[in-house]
C-alpha positions in Angstrom: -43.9 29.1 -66.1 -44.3 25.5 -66.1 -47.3 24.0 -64.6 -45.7 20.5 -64.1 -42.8 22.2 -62.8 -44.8 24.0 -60.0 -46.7 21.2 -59.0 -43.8 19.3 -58.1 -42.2 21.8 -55.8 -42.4 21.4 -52.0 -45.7 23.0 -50.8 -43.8 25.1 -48.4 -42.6 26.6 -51.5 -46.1 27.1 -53.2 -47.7 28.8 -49.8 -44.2 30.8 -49.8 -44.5 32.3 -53.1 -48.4 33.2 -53.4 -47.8 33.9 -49.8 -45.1 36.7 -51.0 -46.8 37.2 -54.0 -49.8 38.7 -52.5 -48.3 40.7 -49.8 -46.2 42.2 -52.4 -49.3 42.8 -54.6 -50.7 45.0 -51.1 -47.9 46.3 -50.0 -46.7 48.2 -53.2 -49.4 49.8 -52.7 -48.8 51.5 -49.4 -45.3 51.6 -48.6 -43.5 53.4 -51.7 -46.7 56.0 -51.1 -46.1 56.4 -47.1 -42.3 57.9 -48.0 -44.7 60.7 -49.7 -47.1 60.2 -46.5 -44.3 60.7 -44.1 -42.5 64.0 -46.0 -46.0 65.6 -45.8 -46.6 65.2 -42.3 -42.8 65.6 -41.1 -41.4 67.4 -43.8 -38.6 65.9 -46.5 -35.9 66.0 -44.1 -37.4 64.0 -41.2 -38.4 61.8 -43.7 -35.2 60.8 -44.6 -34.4 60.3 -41.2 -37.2 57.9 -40.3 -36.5 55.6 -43.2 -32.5 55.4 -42.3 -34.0 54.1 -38.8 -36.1 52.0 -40.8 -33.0 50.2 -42.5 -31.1 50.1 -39.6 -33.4 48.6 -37.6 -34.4 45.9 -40.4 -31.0 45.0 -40.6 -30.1 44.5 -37.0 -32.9 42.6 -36.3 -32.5 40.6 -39.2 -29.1 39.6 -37.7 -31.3 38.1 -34.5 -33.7 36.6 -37.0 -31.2 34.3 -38.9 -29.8 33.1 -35.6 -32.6 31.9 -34.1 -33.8 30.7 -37.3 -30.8 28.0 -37.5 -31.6 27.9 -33.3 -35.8 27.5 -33.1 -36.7 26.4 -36.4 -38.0 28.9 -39.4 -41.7 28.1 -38.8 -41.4 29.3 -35.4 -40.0 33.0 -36.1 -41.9 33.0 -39.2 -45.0 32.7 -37.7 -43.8 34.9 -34.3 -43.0 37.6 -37.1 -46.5 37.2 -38.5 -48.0 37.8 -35.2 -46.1 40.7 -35.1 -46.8 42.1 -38.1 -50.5 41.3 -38.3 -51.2 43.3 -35.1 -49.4 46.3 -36.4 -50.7 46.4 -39.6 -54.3 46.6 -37.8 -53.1 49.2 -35.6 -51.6 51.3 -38.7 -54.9 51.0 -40.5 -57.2 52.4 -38.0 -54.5 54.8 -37.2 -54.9 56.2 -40.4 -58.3 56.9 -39.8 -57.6 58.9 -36.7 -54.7 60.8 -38.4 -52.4 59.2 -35.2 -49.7 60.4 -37.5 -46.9 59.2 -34.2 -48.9 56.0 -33.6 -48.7 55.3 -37.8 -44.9 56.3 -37.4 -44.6 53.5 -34.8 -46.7 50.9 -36.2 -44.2 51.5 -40.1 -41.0 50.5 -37.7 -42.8 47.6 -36.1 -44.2 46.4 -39.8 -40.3 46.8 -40.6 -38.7 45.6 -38.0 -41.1 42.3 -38.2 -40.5 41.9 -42.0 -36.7 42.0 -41.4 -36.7 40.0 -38.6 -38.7 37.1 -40.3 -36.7 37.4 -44.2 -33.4 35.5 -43.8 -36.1 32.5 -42.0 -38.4 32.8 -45.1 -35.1 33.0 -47.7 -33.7 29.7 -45.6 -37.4 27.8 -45.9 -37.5 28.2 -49.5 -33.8 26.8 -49.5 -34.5 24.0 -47.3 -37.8 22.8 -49.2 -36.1 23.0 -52.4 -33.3 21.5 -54.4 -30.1 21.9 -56.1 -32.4 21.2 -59.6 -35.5 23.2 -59.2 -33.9 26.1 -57.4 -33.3 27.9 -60.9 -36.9 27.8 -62.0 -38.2 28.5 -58.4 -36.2 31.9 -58.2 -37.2 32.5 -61.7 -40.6 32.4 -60.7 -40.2 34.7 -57.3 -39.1 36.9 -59.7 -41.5 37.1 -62.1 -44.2 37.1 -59.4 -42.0 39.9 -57.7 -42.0 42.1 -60.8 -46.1 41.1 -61.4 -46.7 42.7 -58.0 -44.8 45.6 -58.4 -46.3 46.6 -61.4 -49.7 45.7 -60.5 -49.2 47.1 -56.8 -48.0 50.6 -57.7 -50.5 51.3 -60.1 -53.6 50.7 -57.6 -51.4 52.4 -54.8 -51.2 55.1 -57.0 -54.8 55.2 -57.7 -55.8 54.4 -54.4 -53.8 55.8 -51.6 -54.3 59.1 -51.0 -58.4 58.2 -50.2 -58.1 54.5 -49.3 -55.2 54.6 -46.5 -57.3 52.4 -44.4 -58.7 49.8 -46.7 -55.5 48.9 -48.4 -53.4 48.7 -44.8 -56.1 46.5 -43.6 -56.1 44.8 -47.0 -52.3 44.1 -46.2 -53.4 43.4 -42.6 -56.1 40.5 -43.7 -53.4 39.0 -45.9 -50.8 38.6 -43.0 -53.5 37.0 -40.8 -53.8 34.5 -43.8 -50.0 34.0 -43.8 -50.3 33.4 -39.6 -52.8 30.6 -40.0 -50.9 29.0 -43.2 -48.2 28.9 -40.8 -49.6 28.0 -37.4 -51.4 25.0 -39.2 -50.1 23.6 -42.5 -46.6 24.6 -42.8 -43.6 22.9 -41.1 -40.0 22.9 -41.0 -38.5 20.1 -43.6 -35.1 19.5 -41.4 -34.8 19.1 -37.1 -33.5 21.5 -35.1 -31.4 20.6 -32.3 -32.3 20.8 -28.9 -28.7 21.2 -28.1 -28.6 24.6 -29.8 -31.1 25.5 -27.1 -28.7 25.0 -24.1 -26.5 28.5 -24.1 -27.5 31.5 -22.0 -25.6 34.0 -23.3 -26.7 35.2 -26.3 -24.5 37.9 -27.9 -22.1 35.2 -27.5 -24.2 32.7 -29.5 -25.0 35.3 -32.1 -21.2 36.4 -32.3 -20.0 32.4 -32.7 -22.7 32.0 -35.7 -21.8 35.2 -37.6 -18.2 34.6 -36.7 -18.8 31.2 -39.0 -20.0 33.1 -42.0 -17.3 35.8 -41.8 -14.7 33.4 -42.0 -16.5 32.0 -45.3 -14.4 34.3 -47.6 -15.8 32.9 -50.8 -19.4 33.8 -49.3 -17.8 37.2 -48.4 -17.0 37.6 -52.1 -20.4 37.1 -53.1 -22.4 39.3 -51.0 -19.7 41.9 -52.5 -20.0 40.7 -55.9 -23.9 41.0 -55.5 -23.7 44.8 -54.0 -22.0 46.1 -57.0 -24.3 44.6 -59.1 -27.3 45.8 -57.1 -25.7 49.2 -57.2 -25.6 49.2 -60.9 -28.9 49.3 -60.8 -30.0 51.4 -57.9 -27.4 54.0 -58.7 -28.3 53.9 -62.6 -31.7 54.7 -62.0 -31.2 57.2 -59.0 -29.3 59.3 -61.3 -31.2 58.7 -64.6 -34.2 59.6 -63.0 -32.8 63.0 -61.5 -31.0 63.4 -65.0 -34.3 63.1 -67.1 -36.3 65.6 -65.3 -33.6 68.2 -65.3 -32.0 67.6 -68.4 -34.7 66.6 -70.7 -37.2 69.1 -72.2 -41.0 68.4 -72.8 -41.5 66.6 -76.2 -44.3 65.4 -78.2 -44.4 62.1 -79.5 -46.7 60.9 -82.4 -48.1 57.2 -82.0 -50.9 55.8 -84.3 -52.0 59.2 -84.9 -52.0 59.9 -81.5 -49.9 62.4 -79.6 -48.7 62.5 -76.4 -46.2 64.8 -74.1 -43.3 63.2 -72.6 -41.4 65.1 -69.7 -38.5 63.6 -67.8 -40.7 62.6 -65.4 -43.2 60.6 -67.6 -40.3 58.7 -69.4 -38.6 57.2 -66.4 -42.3 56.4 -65.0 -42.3 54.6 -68.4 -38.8 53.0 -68.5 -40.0 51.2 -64.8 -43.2 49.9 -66.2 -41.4 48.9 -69.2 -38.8 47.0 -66.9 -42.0 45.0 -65.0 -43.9 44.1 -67.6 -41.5 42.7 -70.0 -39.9 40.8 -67.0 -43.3 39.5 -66.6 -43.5 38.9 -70.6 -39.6 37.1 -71.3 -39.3 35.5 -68.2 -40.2 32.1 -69.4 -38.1 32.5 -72.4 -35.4 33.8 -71.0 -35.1 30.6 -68.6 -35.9 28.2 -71.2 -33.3 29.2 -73.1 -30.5 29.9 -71.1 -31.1 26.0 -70.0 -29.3 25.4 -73.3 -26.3 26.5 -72.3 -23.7 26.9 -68.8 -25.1 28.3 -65.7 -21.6 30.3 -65.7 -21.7 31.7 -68.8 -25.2 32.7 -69.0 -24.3 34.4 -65.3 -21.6 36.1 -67.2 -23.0 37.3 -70.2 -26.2 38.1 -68.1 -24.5 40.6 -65.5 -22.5 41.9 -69.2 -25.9 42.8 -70.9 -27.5 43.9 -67.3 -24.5 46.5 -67.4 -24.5 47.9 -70.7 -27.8 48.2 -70.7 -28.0 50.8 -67.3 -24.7 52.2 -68.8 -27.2 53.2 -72.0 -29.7 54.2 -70.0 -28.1 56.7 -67.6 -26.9 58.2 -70.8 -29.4 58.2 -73.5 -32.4 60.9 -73.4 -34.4 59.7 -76.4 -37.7 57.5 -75.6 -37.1 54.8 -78.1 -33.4 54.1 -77.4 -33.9 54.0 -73.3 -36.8 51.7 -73.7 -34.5 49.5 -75.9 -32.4 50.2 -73.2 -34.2 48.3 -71.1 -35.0 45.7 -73.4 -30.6 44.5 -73.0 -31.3 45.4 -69.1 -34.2 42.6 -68.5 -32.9 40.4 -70.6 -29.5 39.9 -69.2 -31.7 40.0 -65.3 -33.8 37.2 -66.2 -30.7 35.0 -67.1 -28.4 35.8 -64.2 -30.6 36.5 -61.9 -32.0 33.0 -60.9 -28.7 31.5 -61.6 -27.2 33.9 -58.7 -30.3 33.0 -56.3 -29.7 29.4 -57.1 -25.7 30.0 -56.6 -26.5 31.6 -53.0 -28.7 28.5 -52.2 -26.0 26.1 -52.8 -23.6 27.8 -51.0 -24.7 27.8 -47.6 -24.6 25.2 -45.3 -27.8 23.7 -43.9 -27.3 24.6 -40.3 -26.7 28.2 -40.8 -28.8 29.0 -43.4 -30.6 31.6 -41.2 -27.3 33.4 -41.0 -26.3 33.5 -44.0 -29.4 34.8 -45.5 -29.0 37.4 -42.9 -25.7 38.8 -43.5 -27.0 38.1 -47.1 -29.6 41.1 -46.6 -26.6 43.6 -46.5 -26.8 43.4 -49.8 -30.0 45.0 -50.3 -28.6 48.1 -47.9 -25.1 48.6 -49.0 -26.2 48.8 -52.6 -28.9 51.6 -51.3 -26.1 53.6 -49.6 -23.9 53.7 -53.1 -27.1 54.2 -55.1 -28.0 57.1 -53.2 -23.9 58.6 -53.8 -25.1 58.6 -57.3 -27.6 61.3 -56.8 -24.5 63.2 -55.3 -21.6 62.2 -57.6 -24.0 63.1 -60.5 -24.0 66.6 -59.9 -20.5 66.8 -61.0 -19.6 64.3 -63.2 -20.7 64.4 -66.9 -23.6 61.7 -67.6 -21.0 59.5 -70.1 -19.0 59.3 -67.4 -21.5 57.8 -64.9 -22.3 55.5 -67.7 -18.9 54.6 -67.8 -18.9 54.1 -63.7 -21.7 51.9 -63.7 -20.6 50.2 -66.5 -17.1 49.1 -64.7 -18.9 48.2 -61.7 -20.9 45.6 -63.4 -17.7 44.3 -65.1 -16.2 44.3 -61.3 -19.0 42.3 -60.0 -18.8 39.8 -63.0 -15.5 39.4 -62.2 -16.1 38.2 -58.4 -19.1 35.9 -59.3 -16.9 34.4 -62.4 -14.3 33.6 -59.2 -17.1 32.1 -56.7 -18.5 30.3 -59.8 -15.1 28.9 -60.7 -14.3 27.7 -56.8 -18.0 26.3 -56.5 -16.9 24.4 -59.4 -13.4 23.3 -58.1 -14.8 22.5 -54.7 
């Protein structure tokens, strides 16, 4: 990362991303731990039900978030949000210590339901305080810092949870009263919001007339398609490779520096995640300061290529060496495209929607969960080369569609 670089960004955008950097950091290491939480109170099935509600519920009120953002302003619902989510997080905590098992189950859907609501406001902040040139290198950097916290967060969580519910919730809690008085007293919105919005009394009609602008965006459309495949690539590659490994593959030694360790199916996809962190953490200024030397639309393309290949290896390949190498193609082509695709996103939406868009934007986080759950399923009767071969033409589908947005972007 350069420092220059950073200094010169909007400082919206530097309380944004150590903002989100440190929740992430915190909550990584509570939330993927309460699904295990949850199936030991409620049992697997419930579970499963509770987090569908969850996902639901973040996406509808995510839809109500984006429209007032472009209505109220984005420091308004972010900061509402915060409120929100503070208070719950504080509630969760010292539920924890009163095993309130329903009163933790409520305070998960209110911590959700804030975190969705306030997202497409926080995706259109960073958008507004940014621009068309540094909008590569500041998604670049989310990313990075993204990866950093998931690899730091899950270890401690990992460590941690099971004795320490309360002091990392309250951890999380102490950040997001942080966040609150960044954003009641130092950050504001970069562009006015009219008054005029304000007028309208209805508001399923206002929220149907905004959306109803972004469905008729067809080349927007394609995108949020274009990025669910190539979420899905991922989310079902790794669904099924990590059900594959620890039925398929037997428990081997390996022998490094004289030293010998077991590997079970279980171990090696623990490994091929960390592997995936850290060396995004380790190439990502590399990677950016070399794909500068060459098209955003062919380093987009040959990005989302190398990103496919390298999941197609992965949910075939059993041997330790050849999946981490595996990985190796897979970060690599993420750390070109994915900025490049951020940046596309940013540039494509209009100013007084941007709420909205980053909203319906969001469905591709859940439509890519849905297929990469199907995986899990579909597995179970297809051979493995022949997943490889799925996920494979799905990333060569998804290339397509962003080679077509690229090319009208270009035209237009």
């Amino acid at each position: 990362m350069y420092i220059k670089q950073f200094k010169d960004l909007h400082f919206n955008v530097k309380v944004r991303l150590f903002e989100q950097f440190a929740s992430n950091i915190a909550g990584n290491m509570i939330f993927p731990f309460i699904i295990i939480y949850f199936s030991q109170v409620y049992g697997a099935a419930m579970t499963g039900v509770i987090f569908v509600i969850n996902t639901v519920i973040s996406f509808l009120v995510g839809l109500l978030g984006g429209h007032f953002a472009d209505k109220y302003g984005r420091q308004k619902i972010l900061a509402f949000s915060e409120i929100v989510r503070c208070l719950s997080l504080i509630i969760m905590a010292f539920s924890f210590l009163g095993n309130a098992n329903l009163i933790v189950f409520i305070s998960n859907i209110l911590v959700n339901a804030s975190t969705g609501f306030s997202r497409p406001a926080g995706d259109a902040m960073l958008v507004d305080a940014s621009t068309e040139e540094n909008r590569k290198f500041i998604y670049t950097a989310d990313y990075m810092m993204f990866n950093g916290s998931l690899l730091i967060g899950g270890l401690v969580g990992g460590f941690l949870f099971a004795t320490y519910k309360f002091e990392l919730v309250m951890s999380l809690g102490i950040i997001s009263l942080i966040s609150l008085i960044m954003l009641l007293f130092f950050i504001r919105d970069t562009i006015e919001f009219s008054p005029s919005k304000n007028v309208q009394k209805n508001i399923f009609k206002e929220l149907a007339t905004n959306y109803k602008v972004v469905a008729k965006d067809s080349i927007f459309i394609i995108f949020v398609i274009a990025c669910v495949l190539e979420l899905s690539v991922q989310l079902q590659a790794m669904n099924y490779t990590g059900v594959r490994l620890v039925t398929d593959v037997n428990t081997m030694t390996i022998n490094i520096f004289n030293y010998e360790f077991e590997l079970n199916g279980y171990n090696m996809f623990g490994l091929l995640n960390f592997t995936n962190c850290l060396l995004v953490i380790i190439l990502a200024n590399s990677i950016a300061r070399l794909s500068k030397r060459f098209k955003d639309k062919n380093v987009l393309i040959v990005g989302i290529i190398l990103y496919s290949i390298g999941f197609g290896l992965i949910s075939y390949l059993a041997s330790p060496l050849l999946l981490i190498l595996s990985m190796v193609i897979v970060v690599v082509g993420e750390l070109a495209y994915v900025p490049i695709k951020q940046a596309l996103l940013a540039n494509m939406v209009p100013a007084e929607s941007r709420g909205a868009y980053m909203a319906i934007n969001g469905l591709t986080t859940k439509g890519a969960s849905i297929l990469g759950s199907l995986a899990i399923t579909v597995g179970a009767f297809l051979p493995s080369i022949v997943m490889s071969f799925i996920f494979l033409m799905l990333g060569i589908l998804s290339t397509f569609l962003f080679y077509k947005v690229f090319n009208y972007r270009v035209i237009k």
